[in-house]
C-alpha positions as CSV (number, residue, x, y, z in Angstrom):
1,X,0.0,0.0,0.0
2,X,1.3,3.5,-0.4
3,X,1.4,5.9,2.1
4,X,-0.8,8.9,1.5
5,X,2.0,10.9,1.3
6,X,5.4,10.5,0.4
7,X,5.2,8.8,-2.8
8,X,7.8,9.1,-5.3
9,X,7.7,7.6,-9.2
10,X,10.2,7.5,-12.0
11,X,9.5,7.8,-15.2
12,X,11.9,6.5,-17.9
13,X,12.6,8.3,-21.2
14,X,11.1,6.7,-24.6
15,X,8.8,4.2,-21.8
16,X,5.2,3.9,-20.4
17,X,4.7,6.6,-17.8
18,X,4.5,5.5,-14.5
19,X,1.5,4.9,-12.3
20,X,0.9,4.5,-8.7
21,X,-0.5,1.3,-7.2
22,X,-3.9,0.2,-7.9
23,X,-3.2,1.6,-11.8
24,X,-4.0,5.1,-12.9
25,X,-6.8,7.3,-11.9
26,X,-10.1,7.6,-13.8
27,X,-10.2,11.0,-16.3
28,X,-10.4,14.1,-13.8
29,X,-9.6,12.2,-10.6
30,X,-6.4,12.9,-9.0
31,X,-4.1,10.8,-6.2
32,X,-3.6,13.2,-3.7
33,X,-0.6,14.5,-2.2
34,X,3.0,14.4,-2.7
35,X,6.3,15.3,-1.3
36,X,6.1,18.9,-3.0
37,X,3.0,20.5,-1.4
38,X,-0.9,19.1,-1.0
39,X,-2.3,19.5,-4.6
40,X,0.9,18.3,-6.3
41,X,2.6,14.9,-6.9
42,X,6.4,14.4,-6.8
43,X,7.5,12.8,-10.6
44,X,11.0,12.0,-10.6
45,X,12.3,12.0,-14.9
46,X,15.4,9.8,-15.4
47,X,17.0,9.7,-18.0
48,X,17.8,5.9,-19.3
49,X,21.0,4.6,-20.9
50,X,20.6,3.7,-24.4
51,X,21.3,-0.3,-23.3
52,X,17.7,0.8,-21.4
53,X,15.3,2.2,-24.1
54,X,12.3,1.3,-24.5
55,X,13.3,0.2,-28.2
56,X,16.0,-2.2,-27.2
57,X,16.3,-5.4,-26.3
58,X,18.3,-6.3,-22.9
59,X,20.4,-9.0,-22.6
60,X,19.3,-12.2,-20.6
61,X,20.8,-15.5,-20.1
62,X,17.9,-17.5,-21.9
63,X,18.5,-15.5,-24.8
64,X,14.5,-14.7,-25.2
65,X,14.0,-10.5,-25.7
66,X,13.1,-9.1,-22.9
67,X,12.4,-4.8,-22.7
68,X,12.1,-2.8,-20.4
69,X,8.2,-1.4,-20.2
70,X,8.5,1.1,-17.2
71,X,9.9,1.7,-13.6
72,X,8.0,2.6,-10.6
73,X,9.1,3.7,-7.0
74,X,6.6,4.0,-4.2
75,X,6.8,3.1,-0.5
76,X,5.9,-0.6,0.3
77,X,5.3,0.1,4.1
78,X,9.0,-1.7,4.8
79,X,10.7,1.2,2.9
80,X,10.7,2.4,-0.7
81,X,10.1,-0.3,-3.6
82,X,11.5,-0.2,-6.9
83,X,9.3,-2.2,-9.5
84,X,11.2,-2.8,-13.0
85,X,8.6,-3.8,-15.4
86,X,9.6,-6.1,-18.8
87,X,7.8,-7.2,-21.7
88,X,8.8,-11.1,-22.2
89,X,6.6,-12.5,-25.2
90,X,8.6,-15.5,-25.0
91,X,6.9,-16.3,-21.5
92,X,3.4,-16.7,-22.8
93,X,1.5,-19.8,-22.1
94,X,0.3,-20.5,-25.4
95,X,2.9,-20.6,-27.9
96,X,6.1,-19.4,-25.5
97,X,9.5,-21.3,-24.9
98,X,10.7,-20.2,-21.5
99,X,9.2,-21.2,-18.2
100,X,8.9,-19.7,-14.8
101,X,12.6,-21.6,-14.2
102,X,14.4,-20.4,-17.0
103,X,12.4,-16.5,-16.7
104,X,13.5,-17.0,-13.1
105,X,16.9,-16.8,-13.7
106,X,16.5,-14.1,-16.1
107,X,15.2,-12.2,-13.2
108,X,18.1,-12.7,-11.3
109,X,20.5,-11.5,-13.6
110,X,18.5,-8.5,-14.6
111,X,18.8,-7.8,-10.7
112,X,22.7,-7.9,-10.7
113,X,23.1,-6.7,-14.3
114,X,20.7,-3.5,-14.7
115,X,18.5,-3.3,-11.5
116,X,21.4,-2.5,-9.0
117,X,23.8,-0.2,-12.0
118,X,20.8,1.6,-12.2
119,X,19.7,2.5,-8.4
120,X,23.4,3.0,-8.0
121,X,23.2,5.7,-10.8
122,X,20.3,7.3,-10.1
123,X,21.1,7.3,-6.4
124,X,17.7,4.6,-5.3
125,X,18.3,3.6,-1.9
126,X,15.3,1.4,-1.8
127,X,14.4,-1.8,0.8
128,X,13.5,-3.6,-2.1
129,X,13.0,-4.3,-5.6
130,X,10.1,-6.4,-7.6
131,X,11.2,-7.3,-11.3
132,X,8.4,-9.0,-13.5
133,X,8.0,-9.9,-16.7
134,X,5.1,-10.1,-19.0
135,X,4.3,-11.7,-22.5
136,X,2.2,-8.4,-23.3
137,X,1.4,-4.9,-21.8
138,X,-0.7,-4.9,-18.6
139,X,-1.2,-1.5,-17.2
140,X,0.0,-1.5,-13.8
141,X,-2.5,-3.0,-10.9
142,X,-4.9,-4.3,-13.8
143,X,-5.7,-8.0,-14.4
144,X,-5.8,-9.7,-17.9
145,X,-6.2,-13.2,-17.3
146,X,-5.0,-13.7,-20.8
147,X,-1.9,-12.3,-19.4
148,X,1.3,-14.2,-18.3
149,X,3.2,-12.6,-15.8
150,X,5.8,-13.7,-13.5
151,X,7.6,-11.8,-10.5
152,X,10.6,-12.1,-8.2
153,X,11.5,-9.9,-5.4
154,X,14.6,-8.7,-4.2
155,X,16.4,-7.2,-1.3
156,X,19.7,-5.1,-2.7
157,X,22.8,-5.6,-0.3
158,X,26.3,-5.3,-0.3
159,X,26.0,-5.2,-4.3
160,X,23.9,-8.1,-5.1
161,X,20.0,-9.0,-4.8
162,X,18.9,-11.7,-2.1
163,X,15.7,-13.5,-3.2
164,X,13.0,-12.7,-1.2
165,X,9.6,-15.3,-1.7
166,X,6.1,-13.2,-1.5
């Protein structure tokens, strides 16, 4: 849940602008308060290595391609949360050639590889970081039980990511 204030989102260049939990707002309906003052919301713009657009593939072990769709930061209630979002068509149930085991370790990697360079750049302390991966665009905090989506969470420390199970 996020708190009603303090909120804090990243948007990254040539990617699907962020959204809060629970999706976005319904047209003319705002989400309250943010760091700045009481009518405004605090949007943090990063900037994204080319290795990081949108347009570009990242590199994973399994060797499906795998983009980045968007990042989101808001406060879990243990401390902020970092959510790295990835289109994975490779993962889908009908048709798709890698399984939760092999998108697992994909996961991992992208931790170590472009999760923890990228807090690190941007200057992220965060408790901890969710990376998922989804065969087609899902707005964030929708269903589409057509959908497959997997996710891993992570705790960064001492420059690597320790599983942590939901």
């Amino acid at each position: 849940m996020i708190a009603k204030y303090g909120t804090k989102f990243a948007r990254v260049t040539n990617v699907a602008p962020a959204a809060p939990t629970g999706g976005a707002c319904p047209k003319g309906q705002g989400w309250g308060r943010g760091l700045i003052g009481p009518a405004l919301s605090l949007v943090v713009l990063i900037s994204v290595p080319e290795a990081l657009r949108a347009d570009q593939p990242v590199k994973v072990p399994s060797g499906q391609t795998v983009t980045l769709s968007e990042v989101l930061i808001d406060d879990s209630g243990d401390g902020p949360l970092a959510r790295f979002r990835f289109l994975a068509p490779a993962i889908a149930r009908d048709g798709g050639t890698v399984d939760f085991e092999t998108a697992s370790n994909d996961m991992a990697d992208l931790c170590v590889q472009l999760v923890l360079p990228y807090l690190e750049q941007y200057e992220l302390d965060v408790a901890s970081v969710v990376i998922s991966m989804a065969d087609r665009e899902v707005p964030f905090g929708y269903a589409d039980p057509e959908a497959t989506q997997f996710f891993e969470s992570y705790r960064p420390q001492d420059g690597g990511c320790i599983w942590e199970p939901f």
